[in-house]
N, CA, C and O atoms as a Tinker XYZ file with bonds, in Angstrom:
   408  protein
     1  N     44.287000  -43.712000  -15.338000    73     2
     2  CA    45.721000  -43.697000  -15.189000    64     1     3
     3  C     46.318000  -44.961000  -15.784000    63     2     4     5
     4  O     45.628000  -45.980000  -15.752000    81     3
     5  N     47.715000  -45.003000  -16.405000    73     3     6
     6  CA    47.987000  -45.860000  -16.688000    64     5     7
     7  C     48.493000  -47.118000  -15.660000    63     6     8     9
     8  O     48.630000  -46.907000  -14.455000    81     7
     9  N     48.738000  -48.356000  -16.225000    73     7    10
    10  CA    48.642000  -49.558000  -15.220000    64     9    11
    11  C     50.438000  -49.326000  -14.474000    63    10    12    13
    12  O     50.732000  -49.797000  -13.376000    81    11
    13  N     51.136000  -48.765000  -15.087000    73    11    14
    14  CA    52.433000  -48.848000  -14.014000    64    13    15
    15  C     52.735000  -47.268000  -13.852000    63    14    16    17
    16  O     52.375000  -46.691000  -14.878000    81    15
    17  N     53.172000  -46.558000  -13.087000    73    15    18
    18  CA    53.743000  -45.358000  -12.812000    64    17    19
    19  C     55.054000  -45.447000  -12.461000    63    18    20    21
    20  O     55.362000  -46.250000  -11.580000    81    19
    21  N     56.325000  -44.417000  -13.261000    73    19    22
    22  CA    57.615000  -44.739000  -12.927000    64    21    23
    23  C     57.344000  -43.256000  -13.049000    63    22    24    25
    24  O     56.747000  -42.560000  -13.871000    81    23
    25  N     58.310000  -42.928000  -11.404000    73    23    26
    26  CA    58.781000  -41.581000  -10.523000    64    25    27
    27  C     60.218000  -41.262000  -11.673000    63    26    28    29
    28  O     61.139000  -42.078000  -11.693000    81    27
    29  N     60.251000  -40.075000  -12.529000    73    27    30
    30  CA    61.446000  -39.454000  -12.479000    64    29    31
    31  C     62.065000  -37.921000  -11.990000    63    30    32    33
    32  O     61.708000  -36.805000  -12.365000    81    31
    33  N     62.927000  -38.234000  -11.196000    73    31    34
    34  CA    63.516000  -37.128000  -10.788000    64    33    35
    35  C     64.867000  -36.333000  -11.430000    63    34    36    37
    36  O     65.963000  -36.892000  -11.397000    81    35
    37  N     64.723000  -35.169000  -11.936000    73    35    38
    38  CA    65.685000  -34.565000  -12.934000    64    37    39
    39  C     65.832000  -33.744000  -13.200000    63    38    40    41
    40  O     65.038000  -33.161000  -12.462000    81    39
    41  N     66.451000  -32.720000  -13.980000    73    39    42
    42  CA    66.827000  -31.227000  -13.570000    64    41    43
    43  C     66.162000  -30.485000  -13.838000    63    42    44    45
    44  O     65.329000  -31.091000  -14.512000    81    43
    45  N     65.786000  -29.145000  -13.785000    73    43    46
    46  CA    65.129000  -28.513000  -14.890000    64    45    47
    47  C     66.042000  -28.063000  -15.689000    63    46    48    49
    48  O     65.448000  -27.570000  -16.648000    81    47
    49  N     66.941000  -27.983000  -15.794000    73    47    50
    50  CA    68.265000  -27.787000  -17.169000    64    49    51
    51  C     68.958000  -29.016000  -17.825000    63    50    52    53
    52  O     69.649000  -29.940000  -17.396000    81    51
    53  N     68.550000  -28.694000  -18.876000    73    51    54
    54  CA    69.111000  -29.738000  -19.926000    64    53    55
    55  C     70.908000  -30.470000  -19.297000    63    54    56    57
    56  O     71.167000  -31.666000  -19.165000    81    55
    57  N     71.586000  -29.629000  -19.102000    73    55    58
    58  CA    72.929000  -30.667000  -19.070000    64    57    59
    59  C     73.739000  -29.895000  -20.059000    63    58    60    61
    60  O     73.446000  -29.016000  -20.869000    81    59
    61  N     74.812000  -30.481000  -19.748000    73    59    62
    62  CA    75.788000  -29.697000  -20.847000    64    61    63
    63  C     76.134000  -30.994000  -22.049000    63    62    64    65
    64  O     76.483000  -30.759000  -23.206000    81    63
    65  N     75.984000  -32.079000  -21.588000    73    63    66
    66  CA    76.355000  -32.856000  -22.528000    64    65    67
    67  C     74.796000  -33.152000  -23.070000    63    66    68    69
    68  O     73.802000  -33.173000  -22.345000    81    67
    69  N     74.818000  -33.369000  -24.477000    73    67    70
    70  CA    73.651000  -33.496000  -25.165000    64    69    71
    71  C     72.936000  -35.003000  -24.891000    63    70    72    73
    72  O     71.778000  -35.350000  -25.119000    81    71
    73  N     73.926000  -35.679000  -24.383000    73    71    74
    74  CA    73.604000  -36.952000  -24.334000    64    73    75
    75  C     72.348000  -37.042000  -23.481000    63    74    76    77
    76  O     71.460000  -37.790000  -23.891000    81    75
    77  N     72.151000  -36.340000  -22.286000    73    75    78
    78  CA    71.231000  -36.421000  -21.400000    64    77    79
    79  C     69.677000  -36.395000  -21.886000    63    78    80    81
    80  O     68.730000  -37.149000  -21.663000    81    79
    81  N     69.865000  -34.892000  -22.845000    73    79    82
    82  CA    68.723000  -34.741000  -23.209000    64    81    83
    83  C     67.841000  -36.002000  -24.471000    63    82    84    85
    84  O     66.634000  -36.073000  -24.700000    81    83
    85  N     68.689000  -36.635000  -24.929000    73    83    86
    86  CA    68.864000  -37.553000  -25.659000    64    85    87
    87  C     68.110000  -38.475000  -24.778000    63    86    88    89
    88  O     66.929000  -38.739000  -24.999000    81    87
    89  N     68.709000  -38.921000  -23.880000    73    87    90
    90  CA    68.449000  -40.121000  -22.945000    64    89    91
    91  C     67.073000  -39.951000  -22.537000    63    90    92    93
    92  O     66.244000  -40.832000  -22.761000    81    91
    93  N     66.713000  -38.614000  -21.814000    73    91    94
    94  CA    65.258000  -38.236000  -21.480000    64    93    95
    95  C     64.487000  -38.280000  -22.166000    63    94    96    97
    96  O     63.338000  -38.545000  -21.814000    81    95
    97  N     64.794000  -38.061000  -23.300000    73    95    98
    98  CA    63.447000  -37.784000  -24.851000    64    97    99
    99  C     63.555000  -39.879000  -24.807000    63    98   100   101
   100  O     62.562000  -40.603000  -24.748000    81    99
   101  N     64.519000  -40.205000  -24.841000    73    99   102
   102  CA    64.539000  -41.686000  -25.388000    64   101   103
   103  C     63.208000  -42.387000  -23.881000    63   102   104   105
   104  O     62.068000  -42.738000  -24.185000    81   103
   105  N     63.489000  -42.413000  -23.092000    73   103   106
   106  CA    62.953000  -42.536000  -21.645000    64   105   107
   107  C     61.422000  -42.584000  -21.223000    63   106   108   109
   108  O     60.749000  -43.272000  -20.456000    81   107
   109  N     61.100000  -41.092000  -22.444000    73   107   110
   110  CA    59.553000  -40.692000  -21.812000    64   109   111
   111  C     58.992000  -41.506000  -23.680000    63   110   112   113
   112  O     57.933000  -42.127000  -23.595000    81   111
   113  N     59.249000  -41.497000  -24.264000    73   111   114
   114  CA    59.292000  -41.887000  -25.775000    64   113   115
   115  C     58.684000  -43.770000  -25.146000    63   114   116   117
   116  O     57.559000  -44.263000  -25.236000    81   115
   117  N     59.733000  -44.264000  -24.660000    73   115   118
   118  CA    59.770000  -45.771000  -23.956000    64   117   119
   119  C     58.338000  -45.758000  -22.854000    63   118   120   121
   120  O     57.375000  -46.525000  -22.837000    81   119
   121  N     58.609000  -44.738000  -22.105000    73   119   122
   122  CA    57.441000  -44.773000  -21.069000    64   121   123
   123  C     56.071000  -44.634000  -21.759000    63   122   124   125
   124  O     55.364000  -45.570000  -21.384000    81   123
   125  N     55.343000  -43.735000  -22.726000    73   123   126
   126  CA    54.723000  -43.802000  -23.246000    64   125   127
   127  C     54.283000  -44.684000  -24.233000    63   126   128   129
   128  O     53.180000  -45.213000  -24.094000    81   127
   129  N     54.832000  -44.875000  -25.009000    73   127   130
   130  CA    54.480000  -46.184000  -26.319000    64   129   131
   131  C     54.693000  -47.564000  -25.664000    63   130   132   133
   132  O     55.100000  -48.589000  -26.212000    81   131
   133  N     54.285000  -47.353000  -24.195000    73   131   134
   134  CA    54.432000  -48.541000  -23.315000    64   133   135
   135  C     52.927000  -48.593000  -22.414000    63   134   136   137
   136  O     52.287000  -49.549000  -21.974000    81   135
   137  N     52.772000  -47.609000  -22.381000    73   135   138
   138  CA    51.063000  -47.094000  -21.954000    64   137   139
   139  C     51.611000  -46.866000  -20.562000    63   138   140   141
   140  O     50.682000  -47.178000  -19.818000    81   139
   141  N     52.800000  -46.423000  -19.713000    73   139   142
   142  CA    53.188000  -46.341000  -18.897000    64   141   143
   143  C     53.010000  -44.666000  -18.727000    63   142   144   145
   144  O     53.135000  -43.792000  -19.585000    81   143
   145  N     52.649000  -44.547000  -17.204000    73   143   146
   146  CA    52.664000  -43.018000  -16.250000    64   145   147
   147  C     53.853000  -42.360000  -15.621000    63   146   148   149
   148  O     54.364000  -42.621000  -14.532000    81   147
   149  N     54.184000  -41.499000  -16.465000    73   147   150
   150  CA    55.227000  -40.527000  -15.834000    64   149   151
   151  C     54.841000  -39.891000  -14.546000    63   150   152   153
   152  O     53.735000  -39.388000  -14.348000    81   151
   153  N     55.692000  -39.935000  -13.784000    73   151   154
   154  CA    55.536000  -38.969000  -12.439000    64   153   155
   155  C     56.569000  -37.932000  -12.189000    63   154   156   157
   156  O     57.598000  -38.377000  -11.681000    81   155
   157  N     56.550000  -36.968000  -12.368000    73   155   158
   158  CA    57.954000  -36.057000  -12.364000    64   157   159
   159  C     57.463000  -34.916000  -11.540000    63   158   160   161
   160  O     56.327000  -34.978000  -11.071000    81   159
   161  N     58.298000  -33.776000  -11.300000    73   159   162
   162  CA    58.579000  -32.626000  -11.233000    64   161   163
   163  C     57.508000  -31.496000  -11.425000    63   162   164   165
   164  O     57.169000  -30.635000  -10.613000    81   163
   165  N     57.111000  -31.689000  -12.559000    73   163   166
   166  CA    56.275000  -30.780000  -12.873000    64   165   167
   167  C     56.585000  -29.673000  -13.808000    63   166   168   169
   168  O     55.721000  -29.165000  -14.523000    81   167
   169  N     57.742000  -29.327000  -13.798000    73   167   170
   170  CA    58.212000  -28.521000  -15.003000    64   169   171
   171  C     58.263000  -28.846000  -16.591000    63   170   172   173
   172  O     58.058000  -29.935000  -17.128000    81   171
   173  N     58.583000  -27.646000  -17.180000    73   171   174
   174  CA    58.632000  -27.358000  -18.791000    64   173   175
   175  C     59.800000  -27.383000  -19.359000    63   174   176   177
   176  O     60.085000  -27.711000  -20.510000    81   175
   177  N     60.567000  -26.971000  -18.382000    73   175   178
   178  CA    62.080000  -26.894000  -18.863000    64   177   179
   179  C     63.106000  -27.884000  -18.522000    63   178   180   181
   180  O     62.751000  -28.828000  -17.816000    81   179
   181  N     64.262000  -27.818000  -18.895000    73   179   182
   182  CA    64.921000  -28.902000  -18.896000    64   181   183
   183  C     64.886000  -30.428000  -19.056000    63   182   184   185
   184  O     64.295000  -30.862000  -20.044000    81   183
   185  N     65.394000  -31.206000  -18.284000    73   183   186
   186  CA    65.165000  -32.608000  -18.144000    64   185   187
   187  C     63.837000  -32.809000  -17.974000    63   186   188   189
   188  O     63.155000  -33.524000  -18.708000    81   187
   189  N     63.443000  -32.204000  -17.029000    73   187   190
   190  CA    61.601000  -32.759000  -17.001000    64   189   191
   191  C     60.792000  -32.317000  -17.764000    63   190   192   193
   192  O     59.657000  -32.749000  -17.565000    81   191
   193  N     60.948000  -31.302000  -18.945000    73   191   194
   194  CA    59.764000  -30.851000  -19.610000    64   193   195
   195  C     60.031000  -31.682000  -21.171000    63   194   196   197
   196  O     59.277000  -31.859000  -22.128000    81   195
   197  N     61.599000  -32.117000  -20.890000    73   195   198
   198  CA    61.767000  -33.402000  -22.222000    64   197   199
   199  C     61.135000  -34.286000  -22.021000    63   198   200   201
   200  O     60.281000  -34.589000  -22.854000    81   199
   201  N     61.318000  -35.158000  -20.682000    73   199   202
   202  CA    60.839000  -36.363000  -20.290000    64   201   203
   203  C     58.916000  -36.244000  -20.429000    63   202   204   205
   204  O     58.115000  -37.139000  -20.701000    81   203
   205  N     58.722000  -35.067000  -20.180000    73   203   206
   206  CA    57.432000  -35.153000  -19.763000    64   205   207
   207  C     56.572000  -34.978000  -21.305000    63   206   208   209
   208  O     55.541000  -35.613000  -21.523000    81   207
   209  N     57.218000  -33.953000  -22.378000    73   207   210
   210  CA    57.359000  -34.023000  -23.354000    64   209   211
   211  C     57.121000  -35.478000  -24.191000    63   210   212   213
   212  O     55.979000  -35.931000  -24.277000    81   211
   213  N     57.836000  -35.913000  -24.569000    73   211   214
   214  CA    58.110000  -36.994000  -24.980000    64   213   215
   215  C     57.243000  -38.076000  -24.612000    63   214   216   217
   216  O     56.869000  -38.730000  -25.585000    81   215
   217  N     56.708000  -38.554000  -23.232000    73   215   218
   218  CA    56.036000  -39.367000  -22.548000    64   217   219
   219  C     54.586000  -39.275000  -23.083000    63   218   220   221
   220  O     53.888000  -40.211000  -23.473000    81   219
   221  N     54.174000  -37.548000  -23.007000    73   219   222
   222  CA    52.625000  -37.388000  -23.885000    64   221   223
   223  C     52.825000  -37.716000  -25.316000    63   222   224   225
   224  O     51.859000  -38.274000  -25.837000    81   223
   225  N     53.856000  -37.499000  -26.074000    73   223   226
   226  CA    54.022000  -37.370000  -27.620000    64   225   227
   227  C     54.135000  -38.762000  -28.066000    63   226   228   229
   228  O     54.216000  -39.114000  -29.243000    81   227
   229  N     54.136000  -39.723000  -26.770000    73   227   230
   230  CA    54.460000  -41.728000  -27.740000    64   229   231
   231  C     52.650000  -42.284000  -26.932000    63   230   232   233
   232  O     52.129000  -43.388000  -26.778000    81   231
   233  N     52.124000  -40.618000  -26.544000    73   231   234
   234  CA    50.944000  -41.484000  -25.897000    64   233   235
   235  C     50.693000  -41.808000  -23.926000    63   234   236   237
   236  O     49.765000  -42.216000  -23.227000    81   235
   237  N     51.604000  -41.507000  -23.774000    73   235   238
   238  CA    51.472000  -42.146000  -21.868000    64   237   239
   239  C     50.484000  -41.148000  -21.376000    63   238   240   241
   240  O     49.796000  -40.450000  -22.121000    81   239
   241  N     50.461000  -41.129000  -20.338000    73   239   242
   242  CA    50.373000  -40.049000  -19.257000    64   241   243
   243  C     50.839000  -39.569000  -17.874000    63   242   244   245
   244  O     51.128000  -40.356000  -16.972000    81   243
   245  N     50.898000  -38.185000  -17.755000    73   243   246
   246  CA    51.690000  -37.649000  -17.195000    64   245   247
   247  C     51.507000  -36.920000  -15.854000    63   246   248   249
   248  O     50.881000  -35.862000  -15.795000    81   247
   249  N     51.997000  -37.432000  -14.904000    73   247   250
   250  CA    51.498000  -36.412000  -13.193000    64   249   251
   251  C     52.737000  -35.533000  -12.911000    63   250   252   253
   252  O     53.834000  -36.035000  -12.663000    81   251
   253  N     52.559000  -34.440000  -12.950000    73   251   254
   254  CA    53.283000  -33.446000  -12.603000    64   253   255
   255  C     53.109000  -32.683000  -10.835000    63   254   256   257
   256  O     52.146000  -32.119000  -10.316000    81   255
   257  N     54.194000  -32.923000  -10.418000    73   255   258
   258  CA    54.104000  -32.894000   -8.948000    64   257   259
   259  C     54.962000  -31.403000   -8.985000    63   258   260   261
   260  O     56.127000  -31.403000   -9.385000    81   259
   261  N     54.238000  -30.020000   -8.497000    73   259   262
   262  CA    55.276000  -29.102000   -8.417000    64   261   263
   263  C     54.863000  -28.270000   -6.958000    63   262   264   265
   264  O     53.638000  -28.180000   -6.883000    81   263
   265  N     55.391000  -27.797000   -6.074000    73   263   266
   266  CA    55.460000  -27.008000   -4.993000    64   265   267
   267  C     55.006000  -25.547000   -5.438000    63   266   268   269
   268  O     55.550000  -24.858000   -6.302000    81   267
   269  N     54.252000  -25.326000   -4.914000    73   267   270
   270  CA    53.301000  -23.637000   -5.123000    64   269   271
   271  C     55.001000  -22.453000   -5.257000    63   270   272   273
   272  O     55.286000  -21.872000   -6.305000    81   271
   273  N     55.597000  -22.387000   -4.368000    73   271   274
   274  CA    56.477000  -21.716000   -4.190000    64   273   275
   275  C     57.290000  -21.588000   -6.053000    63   274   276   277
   276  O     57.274000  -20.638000   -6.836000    81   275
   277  N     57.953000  -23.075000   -6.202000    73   275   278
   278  CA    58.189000  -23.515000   -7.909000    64   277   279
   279  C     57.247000  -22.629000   -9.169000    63   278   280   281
   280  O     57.580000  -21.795000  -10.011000    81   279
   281  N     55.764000  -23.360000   -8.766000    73   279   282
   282  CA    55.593000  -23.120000  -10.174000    64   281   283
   283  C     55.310000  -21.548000  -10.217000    63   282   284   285
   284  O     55.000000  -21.021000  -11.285000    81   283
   285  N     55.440000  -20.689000   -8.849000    73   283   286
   286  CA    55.370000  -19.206000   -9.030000    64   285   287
   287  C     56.629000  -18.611000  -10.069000    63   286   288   289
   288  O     56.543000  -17.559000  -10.703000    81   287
   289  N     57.671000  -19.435000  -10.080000    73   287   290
   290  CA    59.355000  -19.064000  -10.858000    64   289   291
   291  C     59.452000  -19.970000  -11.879000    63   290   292   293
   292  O     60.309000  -19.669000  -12.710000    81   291
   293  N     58.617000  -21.376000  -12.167000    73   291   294
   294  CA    59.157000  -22.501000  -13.076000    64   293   295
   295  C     57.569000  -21.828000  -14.016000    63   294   296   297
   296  O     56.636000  -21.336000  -13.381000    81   295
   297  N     57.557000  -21.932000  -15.371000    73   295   298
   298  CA    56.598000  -21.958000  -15.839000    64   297   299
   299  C     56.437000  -23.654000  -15.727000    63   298   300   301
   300  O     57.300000  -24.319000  -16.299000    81   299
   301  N     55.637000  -24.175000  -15.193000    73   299   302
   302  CA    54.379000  -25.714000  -15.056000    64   301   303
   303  C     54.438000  -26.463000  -16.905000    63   302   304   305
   304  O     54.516000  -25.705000  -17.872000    81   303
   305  N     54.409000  -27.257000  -16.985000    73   303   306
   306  CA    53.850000  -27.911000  -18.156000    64   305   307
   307  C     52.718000  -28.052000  -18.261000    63   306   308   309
   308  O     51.983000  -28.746000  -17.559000    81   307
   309  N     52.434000  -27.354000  -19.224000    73   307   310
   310  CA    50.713000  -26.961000  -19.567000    64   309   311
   311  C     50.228000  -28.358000  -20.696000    63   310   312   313
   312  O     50.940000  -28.789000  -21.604000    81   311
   313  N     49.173000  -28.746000  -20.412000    73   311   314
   314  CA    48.042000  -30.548000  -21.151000    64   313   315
   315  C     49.068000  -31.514000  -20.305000    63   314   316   317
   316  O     49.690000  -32.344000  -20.968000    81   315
   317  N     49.255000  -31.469000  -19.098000    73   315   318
   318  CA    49.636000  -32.658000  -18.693000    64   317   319
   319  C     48.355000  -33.283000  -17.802000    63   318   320   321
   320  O     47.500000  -32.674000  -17.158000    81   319
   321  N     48.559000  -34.866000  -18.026000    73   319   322
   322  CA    47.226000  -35.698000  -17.360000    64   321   323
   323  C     46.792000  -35.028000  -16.233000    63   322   324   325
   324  O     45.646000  -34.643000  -16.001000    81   323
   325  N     47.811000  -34.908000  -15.524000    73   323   326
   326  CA    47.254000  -34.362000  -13.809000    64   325   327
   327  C     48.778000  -33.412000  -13.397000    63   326   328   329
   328  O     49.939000  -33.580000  -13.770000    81   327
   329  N     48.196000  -32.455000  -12.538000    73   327   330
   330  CA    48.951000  -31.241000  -12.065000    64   329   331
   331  C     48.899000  -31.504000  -10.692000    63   330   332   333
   332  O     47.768000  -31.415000  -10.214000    81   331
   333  N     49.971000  -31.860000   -9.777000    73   331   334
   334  CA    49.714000  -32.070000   -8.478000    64   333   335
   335  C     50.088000  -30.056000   -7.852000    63   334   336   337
   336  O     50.976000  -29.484000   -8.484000    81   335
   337  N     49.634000  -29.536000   -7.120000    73   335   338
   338  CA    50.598000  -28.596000   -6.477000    64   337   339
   339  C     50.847000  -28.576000   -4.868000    63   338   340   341
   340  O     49.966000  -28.588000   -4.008000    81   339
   341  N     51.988000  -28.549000   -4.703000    73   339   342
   342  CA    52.638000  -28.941000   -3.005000    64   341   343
   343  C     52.802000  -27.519000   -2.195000    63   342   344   345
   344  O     52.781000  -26.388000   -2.680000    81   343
   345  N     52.913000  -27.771000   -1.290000    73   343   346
   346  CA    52.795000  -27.119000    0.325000    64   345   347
   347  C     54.761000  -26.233000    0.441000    63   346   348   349
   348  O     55.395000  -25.214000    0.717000    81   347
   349  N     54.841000  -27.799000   -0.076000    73   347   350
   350  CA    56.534000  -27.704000   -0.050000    64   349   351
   351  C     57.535000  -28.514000   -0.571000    63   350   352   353
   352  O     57.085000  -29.597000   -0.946000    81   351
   353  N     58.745000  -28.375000   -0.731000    73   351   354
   354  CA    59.661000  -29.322000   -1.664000    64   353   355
   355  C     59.556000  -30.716000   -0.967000    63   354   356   357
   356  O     59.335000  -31.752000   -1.595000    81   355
   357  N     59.784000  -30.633000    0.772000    73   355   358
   358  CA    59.217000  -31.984000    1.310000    64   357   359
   359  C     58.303000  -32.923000    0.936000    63   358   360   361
   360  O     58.507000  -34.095000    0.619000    81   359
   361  N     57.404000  -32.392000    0.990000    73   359   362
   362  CA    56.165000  -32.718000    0.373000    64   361   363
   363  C     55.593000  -33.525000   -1.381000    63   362   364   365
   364  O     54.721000  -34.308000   -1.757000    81   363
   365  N     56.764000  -32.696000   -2.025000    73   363   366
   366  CA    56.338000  -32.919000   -3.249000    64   365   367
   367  C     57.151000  -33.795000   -3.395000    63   366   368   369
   368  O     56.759000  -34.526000   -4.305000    81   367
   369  N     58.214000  -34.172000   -2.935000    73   367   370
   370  CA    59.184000  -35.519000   -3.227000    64   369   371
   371  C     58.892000  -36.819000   -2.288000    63   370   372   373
   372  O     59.572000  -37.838000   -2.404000    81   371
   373  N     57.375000  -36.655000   -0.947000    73   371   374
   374  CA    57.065000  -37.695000   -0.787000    64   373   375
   375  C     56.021000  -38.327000   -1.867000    63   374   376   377
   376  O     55.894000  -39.505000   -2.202000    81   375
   377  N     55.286000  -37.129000   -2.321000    73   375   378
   378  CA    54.365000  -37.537000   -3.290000    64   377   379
   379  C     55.049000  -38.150000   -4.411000    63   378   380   381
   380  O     54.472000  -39.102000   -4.936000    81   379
   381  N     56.138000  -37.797000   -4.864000    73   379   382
   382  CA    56.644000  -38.315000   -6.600000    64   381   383
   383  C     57.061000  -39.495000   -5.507000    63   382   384   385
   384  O     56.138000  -40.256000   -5.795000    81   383
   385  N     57.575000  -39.997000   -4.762000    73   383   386
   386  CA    57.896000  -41.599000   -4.393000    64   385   387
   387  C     56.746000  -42.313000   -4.356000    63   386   388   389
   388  O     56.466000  -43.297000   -5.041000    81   387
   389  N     55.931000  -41.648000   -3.326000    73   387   390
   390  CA    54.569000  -42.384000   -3.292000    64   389   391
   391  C     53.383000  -42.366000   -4.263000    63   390   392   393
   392  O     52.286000  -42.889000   -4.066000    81   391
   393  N     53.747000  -41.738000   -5.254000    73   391   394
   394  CA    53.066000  -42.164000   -6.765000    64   393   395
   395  C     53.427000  -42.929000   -7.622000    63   394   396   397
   396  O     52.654000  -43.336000   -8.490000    81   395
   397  N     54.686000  -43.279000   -7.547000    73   395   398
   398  CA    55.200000  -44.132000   -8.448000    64   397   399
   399  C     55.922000  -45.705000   -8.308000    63   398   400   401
   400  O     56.923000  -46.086000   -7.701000    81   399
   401  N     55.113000  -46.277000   -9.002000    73   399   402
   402  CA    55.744000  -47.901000   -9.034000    64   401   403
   403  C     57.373000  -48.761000   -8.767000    63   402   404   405
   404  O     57.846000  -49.754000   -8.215000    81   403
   405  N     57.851000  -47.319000   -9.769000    73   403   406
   406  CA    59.206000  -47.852000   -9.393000    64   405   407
   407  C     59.867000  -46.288000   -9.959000    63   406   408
   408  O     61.079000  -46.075000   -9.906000    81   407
């Protein structure tokens, strides 16, 4: 795993303003070519499948935290470092705090 882990929490829909998606690609781009560990969501789509996207593509690696219930309706991001799957949404948002550095 890499030496720092930063928790992001974020939509699975892009946003209406483009800027966002912008910001996320810029984010996981930074987190990676930094040798830094994404911790997110777990999804493909939206904000988290940019961020998570992007984070493998500058090099990082990536923990995907998703709730069984989720990834039955979210398709999962498939080659990510590690796939957590949760009990429940409770659950999976103590884990993305308590995985991540900051």
């Amino acid at each position: 795993m890499g030496s720092f882990s930063v928790t992001v929490f974020c939509g699975s829909n892009p946003g209406v303003d483009p800027g966002y998606a912008a910001s996320a690609k810029a984010l996981g781009e930074g987190l990676g070519g930094r040798g830094m560990r994404l911790v997110f969501g777990g999804g493909n789509v939206g904000l988290m499948g940019i961020v998570a996207g992007s984070t493998l593509g500058a090099g990082g690696e990536v923990t995907g935290i998703i709730p069984d219930f989720l990834r039955q309706r979210e398709v999962e991001f498939q080659g990510l470092t590690e796939l957590i799957v949760t009990d429940s949404m409770h659950t999976r948002k103590r884990r993305l705090f308590a995985l991540g550095d900051a």
